[in-house]
Structure formats: structure tokens, C-alpha cells
C-alpha positions as CSV (number, residue, x, y, z in Angstrom):
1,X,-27.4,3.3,27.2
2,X,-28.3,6.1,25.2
3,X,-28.7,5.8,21.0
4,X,-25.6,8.5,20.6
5,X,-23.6,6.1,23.3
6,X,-24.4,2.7,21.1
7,X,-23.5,4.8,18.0
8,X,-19.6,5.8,18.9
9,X,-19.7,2.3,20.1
10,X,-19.7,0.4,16.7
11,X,-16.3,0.7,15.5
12,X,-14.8,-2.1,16.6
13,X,-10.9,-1.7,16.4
14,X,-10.6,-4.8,14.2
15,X,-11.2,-5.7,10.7
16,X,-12.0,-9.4,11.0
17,X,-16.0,-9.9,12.2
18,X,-17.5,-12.0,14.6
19,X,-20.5,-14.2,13.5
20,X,-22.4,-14.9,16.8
21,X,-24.9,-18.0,16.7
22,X,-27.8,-17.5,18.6
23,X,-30.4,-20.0,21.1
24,X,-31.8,-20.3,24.1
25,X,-28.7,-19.2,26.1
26,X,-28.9,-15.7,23.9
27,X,-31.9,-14.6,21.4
28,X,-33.5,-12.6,24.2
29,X,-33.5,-8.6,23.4
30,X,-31.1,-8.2,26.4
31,X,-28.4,-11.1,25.8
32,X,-28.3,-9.7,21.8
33,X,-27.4,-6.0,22.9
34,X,-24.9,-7.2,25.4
35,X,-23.2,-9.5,22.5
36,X,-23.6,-6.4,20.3
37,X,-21.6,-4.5,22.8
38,X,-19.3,-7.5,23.5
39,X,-18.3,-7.5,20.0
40,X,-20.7,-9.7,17.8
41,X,-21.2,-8.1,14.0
42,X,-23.5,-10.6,12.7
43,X,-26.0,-13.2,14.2
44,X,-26.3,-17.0,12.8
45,X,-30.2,-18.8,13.5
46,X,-29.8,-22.4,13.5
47,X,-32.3,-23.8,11.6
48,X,-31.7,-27.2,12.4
49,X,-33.2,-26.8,16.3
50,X,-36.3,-25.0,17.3
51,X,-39.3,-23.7,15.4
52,X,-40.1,-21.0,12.7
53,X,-42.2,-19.0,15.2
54,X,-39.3,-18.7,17.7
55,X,-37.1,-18.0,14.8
56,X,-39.4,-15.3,13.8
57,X,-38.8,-14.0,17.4
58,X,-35.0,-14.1,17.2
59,X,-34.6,-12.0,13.8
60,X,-37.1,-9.7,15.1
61,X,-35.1,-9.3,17.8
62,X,-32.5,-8.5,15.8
63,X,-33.7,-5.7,13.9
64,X,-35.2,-4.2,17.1
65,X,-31.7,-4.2,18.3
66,X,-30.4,-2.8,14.7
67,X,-32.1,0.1,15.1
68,X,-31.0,0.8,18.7
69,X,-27.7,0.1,17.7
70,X,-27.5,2.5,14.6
71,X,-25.8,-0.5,12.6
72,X,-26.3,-2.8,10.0
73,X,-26.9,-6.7,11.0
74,X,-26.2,-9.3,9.2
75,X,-28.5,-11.9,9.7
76,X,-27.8,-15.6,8.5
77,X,-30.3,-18.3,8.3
78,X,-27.9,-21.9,8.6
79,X,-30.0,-24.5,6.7
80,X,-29.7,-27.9,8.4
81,X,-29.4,-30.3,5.3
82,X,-30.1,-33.7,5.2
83,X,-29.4,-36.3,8.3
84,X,-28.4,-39.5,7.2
85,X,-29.2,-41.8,9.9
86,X,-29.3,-45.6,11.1
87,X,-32.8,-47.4,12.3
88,X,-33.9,-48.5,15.8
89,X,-32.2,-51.3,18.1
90,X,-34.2,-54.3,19.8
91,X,-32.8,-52.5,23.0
92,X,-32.1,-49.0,21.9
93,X,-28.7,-49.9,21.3
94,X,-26.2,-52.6,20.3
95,X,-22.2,-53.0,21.1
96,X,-20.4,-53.5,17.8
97,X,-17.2,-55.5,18.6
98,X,-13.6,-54.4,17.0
99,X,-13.3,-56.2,14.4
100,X,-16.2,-57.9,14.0
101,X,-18.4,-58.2,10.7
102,X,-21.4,-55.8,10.9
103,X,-24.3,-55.6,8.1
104,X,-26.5,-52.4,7.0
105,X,-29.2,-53.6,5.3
106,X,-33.0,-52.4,4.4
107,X,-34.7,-54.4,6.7
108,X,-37.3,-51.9,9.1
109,X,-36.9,-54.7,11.8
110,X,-35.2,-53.4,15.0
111,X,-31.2,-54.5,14.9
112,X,-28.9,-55.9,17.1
113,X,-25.2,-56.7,17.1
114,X,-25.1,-57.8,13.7
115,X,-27.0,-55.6,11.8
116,X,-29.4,-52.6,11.6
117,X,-31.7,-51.2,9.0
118,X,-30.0,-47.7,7.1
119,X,-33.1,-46.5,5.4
120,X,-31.1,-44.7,2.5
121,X,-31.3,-46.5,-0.5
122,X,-29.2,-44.0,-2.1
123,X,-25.9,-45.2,0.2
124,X,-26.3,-48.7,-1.2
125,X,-25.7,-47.7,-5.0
126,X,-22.9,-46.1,-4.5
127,X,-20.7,-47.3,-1.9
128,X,-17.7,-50.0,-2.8
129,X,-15.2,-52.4,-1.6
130,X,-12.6,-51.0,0.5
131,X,-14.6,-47.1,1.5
132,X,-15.9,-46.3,4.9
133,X,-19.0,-45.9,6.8
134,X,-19.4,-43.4,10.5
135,X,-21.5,-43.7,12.7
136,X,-22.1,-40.9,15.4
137,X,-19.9,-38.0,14.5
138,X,-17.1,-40.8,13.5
139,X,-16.8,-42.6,16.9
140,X,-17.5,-46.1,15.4
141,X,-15.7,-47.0,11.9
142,X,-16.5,-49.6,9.9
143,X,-14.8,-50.5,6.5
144,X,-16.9,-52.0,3.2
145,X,-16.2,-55.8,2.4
146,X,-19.0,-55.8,0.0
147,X,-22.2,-54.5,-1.6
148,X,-25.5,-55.2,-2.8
149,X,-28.3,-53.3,-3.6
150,X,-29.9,-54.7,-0.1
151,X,-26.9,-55.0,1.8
152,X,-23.6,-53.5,2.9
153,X,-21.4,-56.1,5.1
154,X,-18.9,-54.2,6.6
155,X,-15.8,-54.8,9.6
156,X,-15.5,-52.9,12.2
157,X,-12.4,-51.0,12.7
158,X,-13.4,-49.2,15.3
159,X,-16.6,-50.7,17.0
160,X,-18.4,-49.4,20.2
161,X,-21.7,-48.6,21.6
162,X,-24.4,-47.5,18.1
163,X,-27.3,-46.2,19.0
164,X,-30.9,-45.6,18.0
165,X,-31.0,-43.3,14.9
166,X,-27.3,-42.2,15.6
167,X,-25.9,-40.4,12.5
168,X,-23.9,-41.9,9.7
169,X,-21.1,-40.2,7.2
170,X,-20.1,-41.4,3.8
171,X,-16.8,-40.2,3.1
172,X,-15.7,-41.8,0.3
173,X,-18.8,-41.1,-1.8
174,X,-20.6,-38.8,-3.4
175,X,-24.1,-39.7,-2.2
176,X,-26.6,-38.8,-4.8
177,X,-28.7,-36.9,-2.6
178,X,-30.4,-33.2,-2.5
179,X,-28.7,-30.9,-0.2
180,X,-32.2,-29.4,0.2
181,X,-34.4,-31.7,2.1
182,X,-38.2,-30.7,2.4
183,X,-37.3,-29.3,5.6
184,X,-35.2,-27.0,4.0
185,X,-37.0,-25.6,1.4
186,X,-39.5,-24.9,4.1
187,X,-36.5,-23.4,6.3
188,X,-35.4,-21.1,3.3
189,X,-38.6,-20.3,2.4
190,X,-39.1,-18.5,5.6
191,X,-35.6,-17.1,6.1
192,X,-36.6,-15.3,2.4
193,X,-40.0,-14.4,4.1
194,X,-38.5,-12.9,6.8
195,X,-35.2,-11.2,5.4
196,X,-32.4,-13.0,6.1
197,X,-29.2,-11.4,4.8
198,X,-26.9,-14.7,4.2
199,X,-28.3,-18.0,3.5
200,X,-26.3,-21.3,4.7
201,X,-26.4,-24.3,2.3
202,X,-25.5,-27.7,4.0
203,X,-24.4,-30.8,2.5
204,X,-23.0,-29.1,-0.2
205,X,-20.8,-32.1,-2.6
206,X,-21.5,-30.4,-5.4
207,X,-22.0,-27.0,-7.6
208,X,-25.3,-27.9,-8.6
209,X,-26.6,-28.0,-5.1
210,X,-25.8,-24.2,-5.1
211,X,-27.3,-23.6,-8.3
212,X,-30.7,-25.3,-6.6
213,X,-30.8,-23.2,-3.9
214,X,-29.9,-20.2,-5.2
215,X,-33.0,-21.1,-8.0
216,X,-35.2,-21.0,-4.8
217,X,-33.9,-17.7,-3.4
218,X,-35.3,-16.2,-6.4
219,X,-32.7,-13.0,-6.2
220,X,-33.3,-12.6,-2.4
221,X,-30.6,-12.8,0.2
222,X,-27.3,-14.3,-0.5
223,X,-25.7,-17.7,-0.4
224,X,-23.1,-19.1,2.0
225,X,-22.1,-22.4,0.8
226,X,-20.6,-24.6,3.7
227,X,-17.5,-26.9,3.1
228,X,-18.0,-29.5,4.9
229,X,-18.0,-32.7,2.5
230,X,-14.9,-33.9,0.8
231,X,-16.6,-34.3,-2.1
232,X,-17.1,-30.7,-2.0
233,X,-13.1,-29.6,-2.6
234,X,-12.6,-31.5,-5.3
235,X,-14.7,-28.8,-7.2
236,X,-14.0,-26.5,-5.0
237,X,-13.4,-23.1,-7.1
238,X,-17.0,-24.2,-9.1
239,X,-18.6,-23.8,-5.7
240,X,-17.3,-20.7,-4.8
241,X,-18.0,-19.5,-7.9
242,X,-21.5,-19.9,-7.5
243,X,-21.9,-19.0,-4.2
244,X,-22.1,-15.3,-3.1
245,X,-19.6,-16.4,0.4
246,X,-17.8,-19.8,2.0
247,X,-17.9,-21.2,5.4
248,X,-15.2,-23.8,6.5
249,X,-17.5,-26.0,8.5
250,X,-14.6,-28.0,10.6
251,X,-17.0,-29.9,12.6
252,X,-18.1,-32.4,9.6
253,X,-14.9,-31.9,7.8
254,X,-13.2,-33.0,10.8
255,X,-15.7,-36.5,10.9
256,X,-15.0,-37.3,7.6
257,X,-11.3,-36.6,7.9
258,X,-8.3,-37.5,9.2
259,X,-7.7,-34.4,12.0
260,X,-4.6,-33.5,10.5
261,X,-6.2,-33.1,7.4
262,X,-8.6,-30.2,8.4
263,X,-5.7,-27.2,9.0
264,X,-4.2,-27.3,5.8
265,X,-7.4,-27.6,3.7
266,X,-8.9,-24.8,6.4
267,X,-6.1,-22.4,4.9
268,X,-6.5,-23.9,1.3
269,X,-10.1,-23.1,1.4
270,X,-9.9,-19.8,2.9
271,X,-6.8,-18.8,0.2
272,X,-9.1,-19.8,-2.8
273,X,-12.0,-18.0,-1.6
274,X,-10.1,-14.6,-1.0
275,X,-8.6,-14.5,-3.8
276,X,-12.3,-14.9,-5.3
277,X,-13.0,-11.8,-3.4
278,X,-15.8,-13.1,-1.7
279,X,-16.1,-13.5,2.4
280,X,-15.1,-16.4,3.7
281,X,-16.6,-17.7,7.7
282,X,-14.6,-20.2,9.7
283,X,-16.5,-22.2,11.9
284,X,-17.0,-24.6,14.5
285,X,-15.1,-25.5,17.8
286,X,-13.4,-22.4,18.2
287,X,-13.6,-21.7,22.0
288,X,-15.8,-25.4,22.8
289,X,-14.3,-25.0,26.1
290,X,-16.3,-21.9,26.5
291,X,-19.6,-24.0,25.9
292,X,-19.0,-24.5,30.3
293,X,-15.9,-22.6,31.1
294,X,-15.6,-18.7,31.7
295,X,-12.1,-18.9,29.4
296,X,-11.0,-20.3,26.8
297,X,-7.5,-23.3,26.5
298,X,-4.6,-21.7,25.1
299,X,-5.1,-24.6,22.0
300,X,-8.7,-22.4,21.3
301,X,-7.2,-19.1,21.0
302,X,-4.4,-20.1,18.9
303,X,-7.3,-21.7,16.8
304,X,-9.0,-18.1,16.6
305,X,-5.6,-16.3,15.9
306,X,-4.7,-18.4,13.2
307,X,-7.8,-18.0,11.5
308,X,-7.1,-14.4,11.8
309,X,-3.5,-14.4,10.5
310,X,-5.0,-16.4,7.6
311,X,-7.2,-13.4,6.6
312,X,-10.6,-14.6,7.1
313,X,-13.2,-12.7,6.7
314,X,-15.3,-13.7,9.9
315,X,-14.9,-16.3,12.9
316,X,-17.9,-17.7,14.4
317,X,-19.3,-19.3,17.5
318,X,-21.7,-21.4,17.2
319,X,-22.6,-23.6,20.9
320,X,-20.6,-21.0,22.6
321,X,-23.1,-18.3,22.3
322,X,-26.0,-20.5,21.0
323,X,-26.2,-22.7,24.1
324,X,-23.2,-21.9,26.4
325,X,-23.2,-20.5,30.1
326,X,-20.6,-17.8,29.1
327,X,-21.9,-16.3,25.8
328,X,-21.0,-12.6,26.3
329,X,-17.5,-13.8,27.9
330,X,-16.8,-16.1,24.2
331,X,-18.1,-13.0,22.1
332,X,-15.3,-10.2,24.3
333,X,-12.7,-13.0,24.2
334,X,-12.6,-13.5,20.6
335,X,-12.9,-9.8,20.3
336,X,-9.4,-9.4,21.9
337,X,-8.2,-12.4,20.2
338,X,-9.0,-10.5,16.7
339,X,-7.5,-7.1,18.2
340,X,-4.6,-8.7,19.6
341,X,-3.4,-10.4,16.5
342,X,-4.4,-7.3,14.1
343,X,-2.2,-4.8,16.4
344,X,0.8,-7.4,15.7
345,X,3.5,-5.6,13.5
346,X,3.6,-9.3,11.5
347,X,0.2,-9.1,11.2
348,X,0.0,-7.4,8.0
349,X,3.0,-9.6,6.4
350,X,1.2,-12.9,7.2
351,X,-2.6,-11.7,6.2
352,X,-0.7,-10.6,2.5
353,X,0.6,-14.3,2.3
354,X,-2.5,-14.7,0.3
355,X,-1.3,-13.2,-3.5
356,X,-4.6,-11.9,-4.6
357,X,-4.4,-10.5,-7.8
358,X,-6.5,-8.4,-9.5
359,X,-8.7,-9.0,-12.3
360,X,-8.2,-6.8,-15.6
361,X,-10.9,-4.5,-14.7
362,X,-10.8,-0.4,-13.9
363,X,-13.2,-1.7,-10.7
364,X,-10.2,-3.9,-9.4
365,X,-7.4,-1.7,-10.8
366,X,-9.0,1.0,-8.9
367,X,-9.3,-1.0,-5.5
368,X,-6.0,-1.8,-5.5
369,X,-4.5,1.7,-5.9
370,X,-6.5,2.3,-2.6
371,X,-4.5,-0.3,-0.7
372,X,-1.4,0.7,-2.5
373,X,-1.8,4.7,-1.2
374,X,-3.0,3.7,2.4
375,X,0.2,1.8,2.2
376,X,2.6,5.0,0.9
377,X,0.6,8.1,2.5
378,X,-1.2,8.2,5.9
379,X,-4.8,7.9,5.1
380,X,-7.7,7.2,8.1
381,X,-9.5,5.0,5.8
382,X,-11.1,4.6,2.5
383,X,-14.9,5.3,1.2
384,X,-16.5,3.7,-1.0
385,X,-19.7,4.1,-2.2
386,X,-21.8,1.0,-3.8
387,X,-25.0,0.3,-4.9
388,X,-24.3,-3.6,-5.1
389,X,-21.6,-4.2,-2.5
390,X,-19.6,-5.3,-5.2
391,X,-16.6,-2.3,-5.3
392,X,-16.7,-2.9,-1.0
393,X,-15.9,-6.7,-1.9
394,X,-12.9,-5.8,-4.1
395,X,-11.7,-3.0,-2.0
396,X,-11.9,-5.8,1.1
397,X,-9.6,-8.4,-1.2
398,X,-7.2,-6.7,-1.5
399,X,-6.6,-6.3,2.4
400,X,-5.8,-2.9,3.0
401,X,-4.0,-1.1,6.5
402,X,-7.0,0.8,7.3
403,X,-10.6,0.5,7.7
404,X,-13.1,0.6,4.9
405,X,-16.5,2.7,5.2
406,X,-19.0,2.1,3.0
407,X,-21.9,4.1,2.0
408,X,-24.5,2.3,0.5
409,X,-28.4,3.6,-0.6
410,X,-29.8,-0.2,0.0
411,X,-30.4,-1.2,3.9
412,X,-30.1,-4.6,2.6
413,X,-26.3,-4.1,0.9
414,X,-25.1,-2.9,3.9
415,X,-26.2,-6.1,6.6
416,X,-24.8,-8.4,4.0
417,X,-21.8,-6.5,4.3
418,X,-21.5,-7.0,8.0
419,X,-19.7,-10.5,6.8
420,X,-17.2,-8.5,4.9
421,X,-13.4,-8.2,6.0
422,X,-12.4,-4.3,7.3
423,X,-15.9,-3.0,6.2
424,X,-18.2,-0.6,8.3
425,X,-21.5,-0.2,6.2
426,X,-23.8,2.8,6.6
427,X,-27.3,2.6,4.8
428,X,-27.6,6.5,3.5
429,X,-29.4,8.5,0.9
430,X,-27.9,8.1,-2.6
431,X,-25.9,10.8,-4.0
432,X,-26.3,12.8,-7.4
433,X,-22.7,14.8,-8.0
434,X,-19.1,14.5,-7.1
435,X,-19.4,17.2,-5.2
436,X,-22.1,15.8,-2.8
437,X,-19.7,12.3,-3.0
438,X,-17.5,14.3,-1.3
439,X,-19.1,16.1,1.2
440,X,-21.5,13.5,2.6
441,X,-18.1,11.3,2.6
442,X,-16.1,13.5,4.7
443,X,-19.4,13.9,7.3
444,X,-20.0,10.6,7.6
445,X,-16.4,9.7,8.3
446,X,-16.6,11.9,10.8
447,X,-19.3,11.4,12.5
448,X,-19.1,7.7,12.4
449,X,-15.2,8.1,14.3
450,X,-13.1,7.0,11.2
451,X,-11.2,10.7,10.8
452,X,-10.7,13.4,12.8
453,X,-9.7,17.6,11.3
454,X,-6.7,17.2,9.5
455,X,-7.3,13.4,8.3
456,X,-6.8,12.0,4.8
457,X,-9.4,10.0,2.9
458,X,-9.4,8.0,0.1
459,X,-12.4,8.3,-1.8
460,X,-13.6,5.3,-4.5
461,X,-16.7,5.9,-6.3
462,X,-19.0,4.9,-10.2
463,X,-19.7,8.0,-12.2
464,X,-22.2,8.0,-13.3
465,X,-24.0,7.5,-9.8
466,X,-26.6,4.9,-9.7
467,X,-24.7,2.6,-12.3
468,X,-23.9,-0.7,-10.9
469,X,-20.0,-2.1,-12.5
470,X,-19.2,1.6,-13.1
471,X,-16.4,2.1,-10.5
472,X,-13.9,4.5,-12.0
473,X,-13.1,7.7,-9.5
474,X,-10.4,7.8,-6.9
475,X,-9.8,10.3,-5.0
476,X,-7.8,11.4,-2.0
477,X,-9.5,14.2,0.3
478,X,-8.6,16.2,3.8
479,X,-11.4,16.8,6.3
480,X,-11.4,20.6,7.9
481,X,-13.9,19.2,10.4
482,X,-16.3,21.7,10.0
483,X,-18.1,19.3,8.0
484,X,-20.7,18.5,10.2
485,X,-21.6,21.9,10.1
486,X,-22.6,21.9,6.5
């Protein structure tokens, strides 16, 4: 396929993006361009299996494909956080029976079906009477009789086969841990190293776990903070505020939750974080199905459509394409999903259920005006033009009925805008004068396919150029087409 071919290809046709993880089943050069094709806007590296070196591969990959493409590409580097974990077994494993009494302790001696060692001291000084303890991904349950600083004697609610080094959850607690382990400050190290767009936090309880890692970053990249800890929403709107994006991470949530918890704080959390005008990513088991099958249970695409309804700013797949036998297949199926659900007249009535008000600003003022006249006069889309990214964000709150191009001097700007709700970013040459605002807005509408001869614009703009917080200039133009010729 030629460049000019991959070019026309970019629009997509839908607002909501696709974040596409990839592994084994998909970093090659060839499997990314198909999933480029297929749909993907953004590519999630796992940093919780493989090595740096084959990391390095995949982003390079990547940006070879980026410039093939003639598109920014969000890159995002998902921290793995730290793995709380039981010991060894005298056999490799033990059967814990319902009901029965069951003891963590600190002993490093292999356990049996009494006991085992949990070589986290932290667990024991905090966990009371009465709170809960899971073991792999919440299959076994065991409730707290009572605590000491060397011993947790628990019953079992729901016992089973435990493992060597299975996993373990705390729910009720906040567990005074790092969310950085040394393997992640490693991890973000290199994802700084190696220009990573987004940043993925795990293990996030608390706002000072942002505030740590966004110390480390050290200005570079920005931060995705993943939800996936109750602990975490009870200070909620603290997170988000330090955090540049959210990711509802349902896998973890749903472990340390009741299942019919997860939906309502899903649309909770991704309500408060668009009304903070930042993106917000909702992961995890959205077409599992697809991990072996060609399509997807009518359960999974409801799952996706909701998602969409809610106004989310991105969807991910994260086995599907990362390890699956069907990875293009999940990427073109969520791709109709998306399309299917934004063509829907009641589309537009359920993604304003949100009320996202603006703040008392000219910037914000200014950004809703632009939704407010795509909604009275027929417009092809708005431009905006940002240094920081930070007039596309509050152009994308505010949800608007047609697509948003932004024009943006900084390379990296516009690939941590491929996260961003609507938004098509374009890395171009700054601009000095109105009058150049307007001309090199109406050519690249063109040529990028957002307006034809005779199409509307709205234009949305800082004067004076350069100055970051200075949007104050709206304006509605009509393309000739002879643009291009100038």
C-alpha cells in the first residue's frame, strides 16, 4: 500500500479510539500495520511480561509504522506494579477446605493445608477482624478471625486448590505499600528513555502514588493512573487530579469486588473523569472470547457499546490483540462496534448524559461555543490549534457532533492526543499570523478528508501564537478548495 493510500486511510469514521495491546501474537512490523488498518489508534506495551530489549523492538516498530502511516501514535508503557504473592507448598499446592481455619503466617517453610508463608509484612499491620484475604484472582476467599504481627488466622469462605506463589488481594485495606516497585522504576525509566507517550501507574490506592511517579517522569510523557483498587475511589477526584488520564482497570476491580459492583462505578469513574476533561481508557475483558474465537458473545459487544454510549474516551484490548489467535479480527470488530453506536440517532442524547460544565475561563467558554455552533449551523469539523494539547482536551469535553482536527507544532502533543475523544492530530510547522491560521487550517482540512469546497469550519485558536493558556479566537470559515493550490 502506497504512503498517499495509508494517508486517506486515517480517518476513522468514529470519535471514540482504540487502544490496542501488543505481544507475541502482534509487535511484528506486519501484524501493527494490519491493526493500524484494522482500526487501532494507539498501542499499549505490557511491561509486566517480556524484556526491555524486545520492548525496545516493539515501540520501534511503532514509529517505523508512524511514519508509513502519516499519523501520530500514541504509545503507552503499562507499568506492572507490585505482586503480592503467597510462598511455596510441600507439594506445590494444598486444598483448602470450605470452611476450614487457614493461617498466613511469616514462616519461609513450605505450607500445607493449614498454613503458608505471605512474605509481606506490610499485610500483617494492617489487616483486622472481620476483612478479607484472595487468593488467585479471587477464586479462594478467606475471611480474618484475628491478627498478629506474625500471624493472620483466617476461615475459609470459599476454599479450593492454592497454589505455589498464587497471587493475593487485600480489599479491605489500604496496604502501605509503593505502587512503584524497583521493577518499575526500572520499567519507567526506559519507557522515558525510549519515548513513550502515556505512562500506566498500577496499584494506584492513593494520590501520592501519582505524585511519585510523576516526580520520576521528570516532565516527560504523561500519566495514566489505573483504577483498579478500591481504596483508590474513595479519593477518587484527588487522583484524577493529578494524573494527566484514567483507565478503568475492571479485571482487578472486578477481584476485589462484588461483580455487580464494577458497572456502576465503571460509569462513575468514567463521569468524574470527563467532566475533568481529561481522557479516560476502559479496559480489560472486552471481547475475552476473542482471545480463541474469530467473534465476539453478544454479552462482549454490548460491554464495548456501552462503554461507548458512556462517552469514553478510548476502549482497549489487552489479551485479545496481545496474545489472541484473532488480533486483527478484535481490533475491526470493535471498530464497527464504535461506528455502529456513534451512527445511532440516540447516540448523541446518551454520550451528553454526562453534564460537563465549563470552567470560568475564555479557554473553556470558547470550546463550548464550538460545540454549541456545530450544533446550530452545519460545520465539517472544528480546528484547533495547540501548543500544549490543552485547548484539544477542552474542545474534546465538551463532546461535540463533528470531528476535531488538531494542529499542533510538537510531534510529541499530537501522539498523546491519539488517546483523546473525536481528535485527529497533525504534527505541523507553527504559525505566525491569523492569516496563515487560516489558510494552513483550511489546507489541512482538506487534505487530511475533514471538508470538502463549500464546507464550513470552525476555527479555535491563542493570539498571540506561541502562548500556551492564551485561547481566545473563534472563528467560522468556508473552504473554496483551491486551497491546496496556494
Amino acid at each position: 500500500m502506497a504512503k498517499s493510500d495509508l494517508t486517506k486511510s486515517n480517518l476513522r469514521g468514529r470519535k471514540v479510539k482504540i487502544l490496542a495491546t501488543l505481544g507475541p501474537a502482534s509487535r511484528s512490523p506486519e501484524m501493527i500495520a494490519r491493526l493500524l488498518r484494522a482500526g487501532a489508534d494507539a498501542f499499549r506495551v505490557n511491561m509486566s511480561h517480556g524484556d526491555q530489549a524486545t520492548h525496545a523492538e516493539t515501540i520501534a516498530n511503532i514509529r517505523a509504522a508512524e511514519k508509513d502511516f502519516g499519523r501520530a501514535i500514541g504509545v503507552l508503557c503499562d507499568l506492572q506494579g507490585p505482586k503480592l504473592r503467597v510462598g511455596t507448598f510441600k507439594d506445590g499446592r494444598a486444598v483448602i477446605r470450605h470452611g476450614s481455619h487457614f493461617t498466613f503466617d511469616r514462616n519461609p517453610e513450605p505450607g500445607d493445608e493449614n498454613r503458608v508463608c505471605l512474605p509481606h509484612p506490610e499485610i500483617f499491620s494492617v489487616l483486622e477482624k472481620g476483612q478479607r484475604l484472595l487468593v488467585d484472582d479471587g477464586k479462594l476467599r478467606l475471611r480474618v478471625i484475628r491478627t498478629s504481627p506474625d500471624e493472620i488466622l483466617c476461615s475459609a469462605e470459599v476454599g479450593g486448590v492454592i497454589m505455589d506463589r498464587k497471587g493475593v488481594n487485600v480489599p479491605d485495606a489500604v496496604v502501605p505499600i509503593p505502587a512503584l516497585t524497583e521493577k518499575d522504576r526500572r520499567d519507567l525509566a526506559f519507557a522515558v528513555e525510549h519515548g513513550a507517550d502515556w505512562i500506566a501507574l498500577s496499584f494506584v490506592q492513593r494520590p501520592e502514588d501519582v505524585a511519585e511517579a510523576r516526580r520520576l517522569m521528570g516532565g516527560y510523557g504523561a500519566l495514566l493512573a489505573k483504577i483498579e483498587k478500591p481504596a483508590a475511589l474513595d479519593r477518587l477526584e484527588e487522583i484524577i487530579e493529578l494524573s494527566d488520564g484514567i483507565m478503568v482497570a475492571r479485571g482487578d476491580l472486578g477481584v476485589e469486588l462484588n461483580p455487580e459492583e464494577v458497572p456502576p462505578l465503571q460509569k462513575r469513574i468514567v463521569e468524574v473523569t470527563r467532566r475533568s476533561g481529561k481522557p479516560v481508557v476502559v479496559a480489560t475483558q472486552m471481547l475475552e472470547s476473542m482471545i480463541e474465537s474469530p467473534t465476539p458473545t453478544r454479552a462482549e459487544v454490548s460491554d464495548v457499546a456501552n462503554a461507548v454510549y458512556d462517552g469514553a474516551d478510548a476502549v482497549m484490548l489487552s489479551a485479545e490483540t496481545a496474545a489472541g489467535a484473532w488480533p486483527e479480527e478484535a481490533v475491526t470488530i470493535m471498530d464497527r462496534i464504535a461506528k455502529q453506536v456513534e451512527n445511532d440517532p440516540g447516540y448523541a442524547a446518551r454520550v451528553h448524559f454526562t453534564d460537563v460544565r465549563p470552567d470560568a475561563t475564555t479557554a473553556d467558554a470558547l470550546a463550548q461555543a464550538c460545540a454549541q455552533i456545530a450544533e446550530t449551523v452545519t460545520v465539517a469539523g472544528i480546528v484547533v490549534f495547540t501548543g500544549s494539547g490543552s485547548t484539544a482536551r477542552r474542545v474534546a469535553r465538551e463532546r461535540p457532533n463533528v470531528p476535531i482536527l488538531v494542529l499542533t507544532p510538537s510531534p510529541k502533543i499530537a501522539r498523546k492526543l491519539a488517546l483523546l475523544w473525536g481528535v485527529h492530530a497533525v504534527h505541523t510547522k507553527d504559525i505566525g499570523s491569523f492569516e496563515e491560521m487560516i489558510a494552513k487550517g483550511k489546507r489541512m482540512a482538506l487534505r487530511h478528508g475533514f471538508a470538502t469546497a463549500g464546507s464550513r469550519l470552525i476555527a479555535l485558536a491563542g493570539v498571540p501564537f506561541g502562548t500556551p493558556g492564551s485561547t481566545n479566537l473563534l472563528h467560522v470559515v468556508t473552504l473554496t478548495g483551491k486551497e491546496l493550490e496556494e
